[in-house]
C-alpha positions in Angstrom: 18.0 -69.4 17.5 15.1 -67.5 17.9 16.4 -63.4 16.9 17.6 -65.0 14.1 14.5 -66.2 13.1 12.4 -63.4 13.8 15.4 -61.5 11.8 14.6 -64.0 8.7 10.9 -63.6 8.7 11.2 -59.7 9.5 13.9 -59.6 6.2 11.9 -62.0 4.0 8.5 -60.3 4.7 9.4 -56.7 3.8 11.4 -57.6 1.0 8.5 -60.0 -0.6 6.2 -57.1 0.1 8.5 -54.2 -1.6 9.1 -56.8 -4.6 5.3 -57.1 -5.0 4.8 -52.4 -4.8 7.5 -52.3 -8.0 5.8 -53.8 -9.5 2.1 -52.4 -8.4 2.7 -49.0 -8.0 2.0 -46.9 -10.7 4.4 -44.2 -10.2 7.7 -44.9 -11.2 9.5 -43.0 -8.8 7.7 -44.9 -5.9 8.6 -48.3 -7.8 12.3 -47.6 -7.7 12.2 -46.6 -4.1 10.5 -49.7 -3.2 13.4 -51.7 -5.2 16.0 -50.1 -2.8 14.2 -51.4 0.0 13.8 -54.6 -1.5 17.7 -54.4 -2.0 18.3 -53.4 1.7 16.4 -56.8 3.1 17.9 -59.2 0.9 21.3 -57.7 2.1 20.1 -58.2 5.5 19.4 -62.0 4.3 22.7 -62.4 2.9 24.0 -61.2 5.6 22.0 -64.0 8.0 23.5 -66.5 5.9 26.8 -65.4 6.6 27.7 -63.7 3.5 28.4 -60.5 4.4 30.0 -59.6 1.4 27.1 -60.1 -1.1 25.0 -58.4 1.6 27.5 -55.0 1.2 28.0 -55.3 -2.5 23.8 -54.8 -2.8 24.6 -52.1 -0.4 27.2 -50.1 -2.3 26.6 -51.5 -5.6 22.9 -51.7 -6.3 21.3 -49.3 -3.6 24.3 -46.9 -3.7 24.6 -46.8 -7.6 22.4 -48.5 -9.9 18.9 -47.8 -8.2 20.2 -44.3 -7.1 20.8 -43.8 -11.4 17.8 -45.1 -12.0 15.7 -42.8 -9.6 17.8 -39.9 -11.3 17.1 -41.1 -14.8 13.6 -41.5 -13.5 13.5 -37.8 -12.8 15.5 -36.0 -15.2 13.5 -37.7 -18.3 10.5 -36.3 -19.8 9.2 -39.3 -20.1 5.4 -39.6 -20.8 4.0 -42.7 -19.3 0.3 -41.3 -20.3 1.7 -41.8 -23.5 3.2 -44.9 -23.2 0.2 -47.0 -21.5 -2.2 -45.8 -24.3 -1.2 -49.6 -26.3 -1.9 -51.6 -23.3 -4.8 -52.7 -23.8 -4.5 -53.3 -27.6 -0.7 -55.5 -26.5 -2.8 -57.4 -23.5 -3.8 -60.3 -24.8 -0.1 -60.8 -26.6 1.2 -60.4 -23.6 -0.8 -62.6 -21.5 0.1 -65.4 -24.0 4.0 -64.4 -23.7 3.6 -64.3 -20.0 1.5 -67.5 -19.6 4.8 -69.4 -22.1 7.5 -68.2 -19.6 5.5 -69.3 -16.6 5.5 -72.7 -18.3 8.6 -72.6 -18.4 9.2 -72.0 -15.3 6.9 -74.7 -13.9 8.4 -77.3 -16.0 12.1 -76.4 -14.8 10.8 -76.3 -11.0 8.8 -79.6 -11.6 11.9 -81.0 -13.0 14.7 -79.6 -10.9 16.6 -82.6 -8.7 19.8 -81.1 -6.7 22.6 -84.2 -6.9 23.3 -85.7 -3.7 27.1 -84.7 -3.7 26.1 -80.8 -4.6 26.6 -79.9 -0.8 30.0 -81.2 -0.9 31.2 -80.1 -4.0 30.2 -76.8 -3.1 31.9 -77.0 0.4 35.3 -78.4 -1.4 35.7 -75.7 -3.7 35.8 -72.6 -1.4 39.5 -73.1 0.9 38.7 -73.3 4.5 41.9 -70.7 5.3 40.5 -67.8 3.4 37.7 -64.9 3.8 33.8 -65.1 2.4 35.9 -62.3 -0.1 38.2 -63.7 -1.0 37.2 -67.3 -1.6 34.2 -65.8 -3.9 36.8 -64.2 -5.7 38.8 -67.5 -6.5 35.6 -69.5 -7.7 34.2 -66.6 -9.6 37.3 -65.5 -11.2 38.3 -68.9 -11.8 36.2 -71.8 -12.7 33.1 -69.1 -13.4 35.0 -66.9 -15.2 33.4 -67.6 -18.8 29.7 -66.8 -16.8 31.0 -63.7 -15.6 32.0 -62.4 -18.7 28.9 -63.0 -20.5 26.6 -61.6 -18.0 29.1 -58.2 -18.0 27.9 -58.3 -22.1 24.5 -58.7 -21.4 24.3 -56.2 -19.1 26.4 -53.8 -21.5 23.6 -54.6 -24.1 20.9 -54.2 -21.7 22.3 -50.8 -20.9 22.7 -49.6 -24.4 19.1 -50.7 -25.4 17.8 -49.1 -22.5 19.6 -45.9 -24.4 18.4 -46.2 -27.1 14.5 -46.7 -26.4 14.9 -43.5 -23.7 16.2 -41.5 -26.1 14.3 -38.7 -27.8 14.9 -36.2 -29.4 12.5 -32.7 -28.9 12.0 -31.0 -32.4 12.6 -27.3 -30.4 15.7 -27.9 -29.2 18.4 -27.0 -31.1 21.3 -29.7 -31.6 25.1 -29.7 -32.9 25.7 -31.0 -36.2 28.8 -31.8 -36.9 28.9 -31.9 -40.3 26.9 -29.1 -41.2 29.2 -26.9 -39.2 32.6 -28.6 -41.1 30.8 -28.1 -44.3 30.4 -24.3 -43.8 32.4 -21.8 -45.9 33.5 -18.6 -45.4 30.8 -17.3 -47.9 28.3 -19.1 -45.4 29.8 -17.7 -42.3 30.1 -14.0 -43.0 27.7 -12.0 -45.3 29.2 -8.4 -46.2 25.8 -5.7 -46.5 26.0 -1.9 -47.4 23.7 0.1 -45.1 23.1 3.0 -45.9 23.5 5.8 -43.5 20.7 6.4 -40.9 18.6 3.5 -42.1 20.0 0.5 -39.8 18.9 -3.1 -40.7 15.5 -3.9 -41.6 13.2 -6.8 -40.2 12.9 -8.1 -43.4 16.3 -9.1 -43.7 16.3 -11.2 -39.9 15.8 -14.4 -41.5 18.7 -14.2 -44.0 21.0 -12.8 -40.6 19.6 -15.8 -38.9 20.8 -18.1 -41.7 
């Protein structure tokens, strides 16, 4: 009983502590490296608990994909966060009164949270005794939580494409397709027929009419 205590504490502890640097560090790419540390404890946790599976899905899921795209995303963006903590102090105060609303909240639904004395062994009935952690996750989430499943899948679709669209910008150097400007164009657009006379050669003052 005792290594798998220190295991808990040792688990708990360093994820706690790489929660609480995402959301202190200031750089961003530091924030998202903490997270997969934070995923790799919890995993350990799960694993504790005896449920390995959740403990490899953070693995392979989270760690392997989502906080590995967000690192790249991370990178890859010209993103200026100079930029984008100039309205801090003007939002603060709104903030603080959103934050202080939530955490409210929160107390009240702690304060008045009371488990049901048969929870335990409602929990314990559902899952069959003769299958796998896998498998018996499987038949409660894909049966009687299917409905919960679904929506989170459609908030996290939403969540992704607003993530999109506040990411995305668009440089005004960088030349972009445009699709109907290019179905729109003629023949008389495309091609432009000029007589040059012989030893003379294109001027520069005709470049931004070729360019055209």
């Amino acid at each position: 009983m005792i290594l798998p205590a220190l295991f808990f504490y040792l688990f708990a502890g360093v994820c706690i502590a790489s929660a609480v640097m995402v959301i202190v560090s200031r750089n961003p790419v530091h924030s998202v490296l903490y997270l997969i540390l934070a995923f790799v404890n919890a995993s350990g946790l799960f694993i504790l608990m005896g449920a390995e599976f959740l403990g490899m899905m953070l693995i392979v899921v989270y760690v392997g994909a989502v906080a590995v795209l967000f690192l790249f995303v991370i990178m890859m963006l010209d993103v200026d966060f100079t930029e984008l903590r100039e309205g801090f102090i003007e939002y603060l105060p709104i903030g603080l009164v959103i934050g202080g609303i939530f955490l409210a909240e929160l107390l009240l639904v702690a304060g008045g949270w009371v488990m049901r004395p048969d929870t335990a062994k409602q929990i314990t009935a559902a899952i069959p005794a003769n299958v796998s952690n896998t498998e018996a996750l499987g038949l409660v989430l894909y049966t009687k939580y299917i409905h919960y499943f679904q929506i989170a899948g459609i908030v996290l679709l939403v969540a992704m494409i607003g993530a999109i669209v506040l990411t995305l910008r668009h440089k005004a150097k960088v030349k972009r397709q445009d699709i109907n400007v290019q179905n729109a164009r003629t023949p008389e657009l495309a091609m432009a027929i000029r007589k040059v006379a012989p030893g003379q050669g294109l001027q520069d003052s005709d470049a931004a009419e070729w360019v055209k």
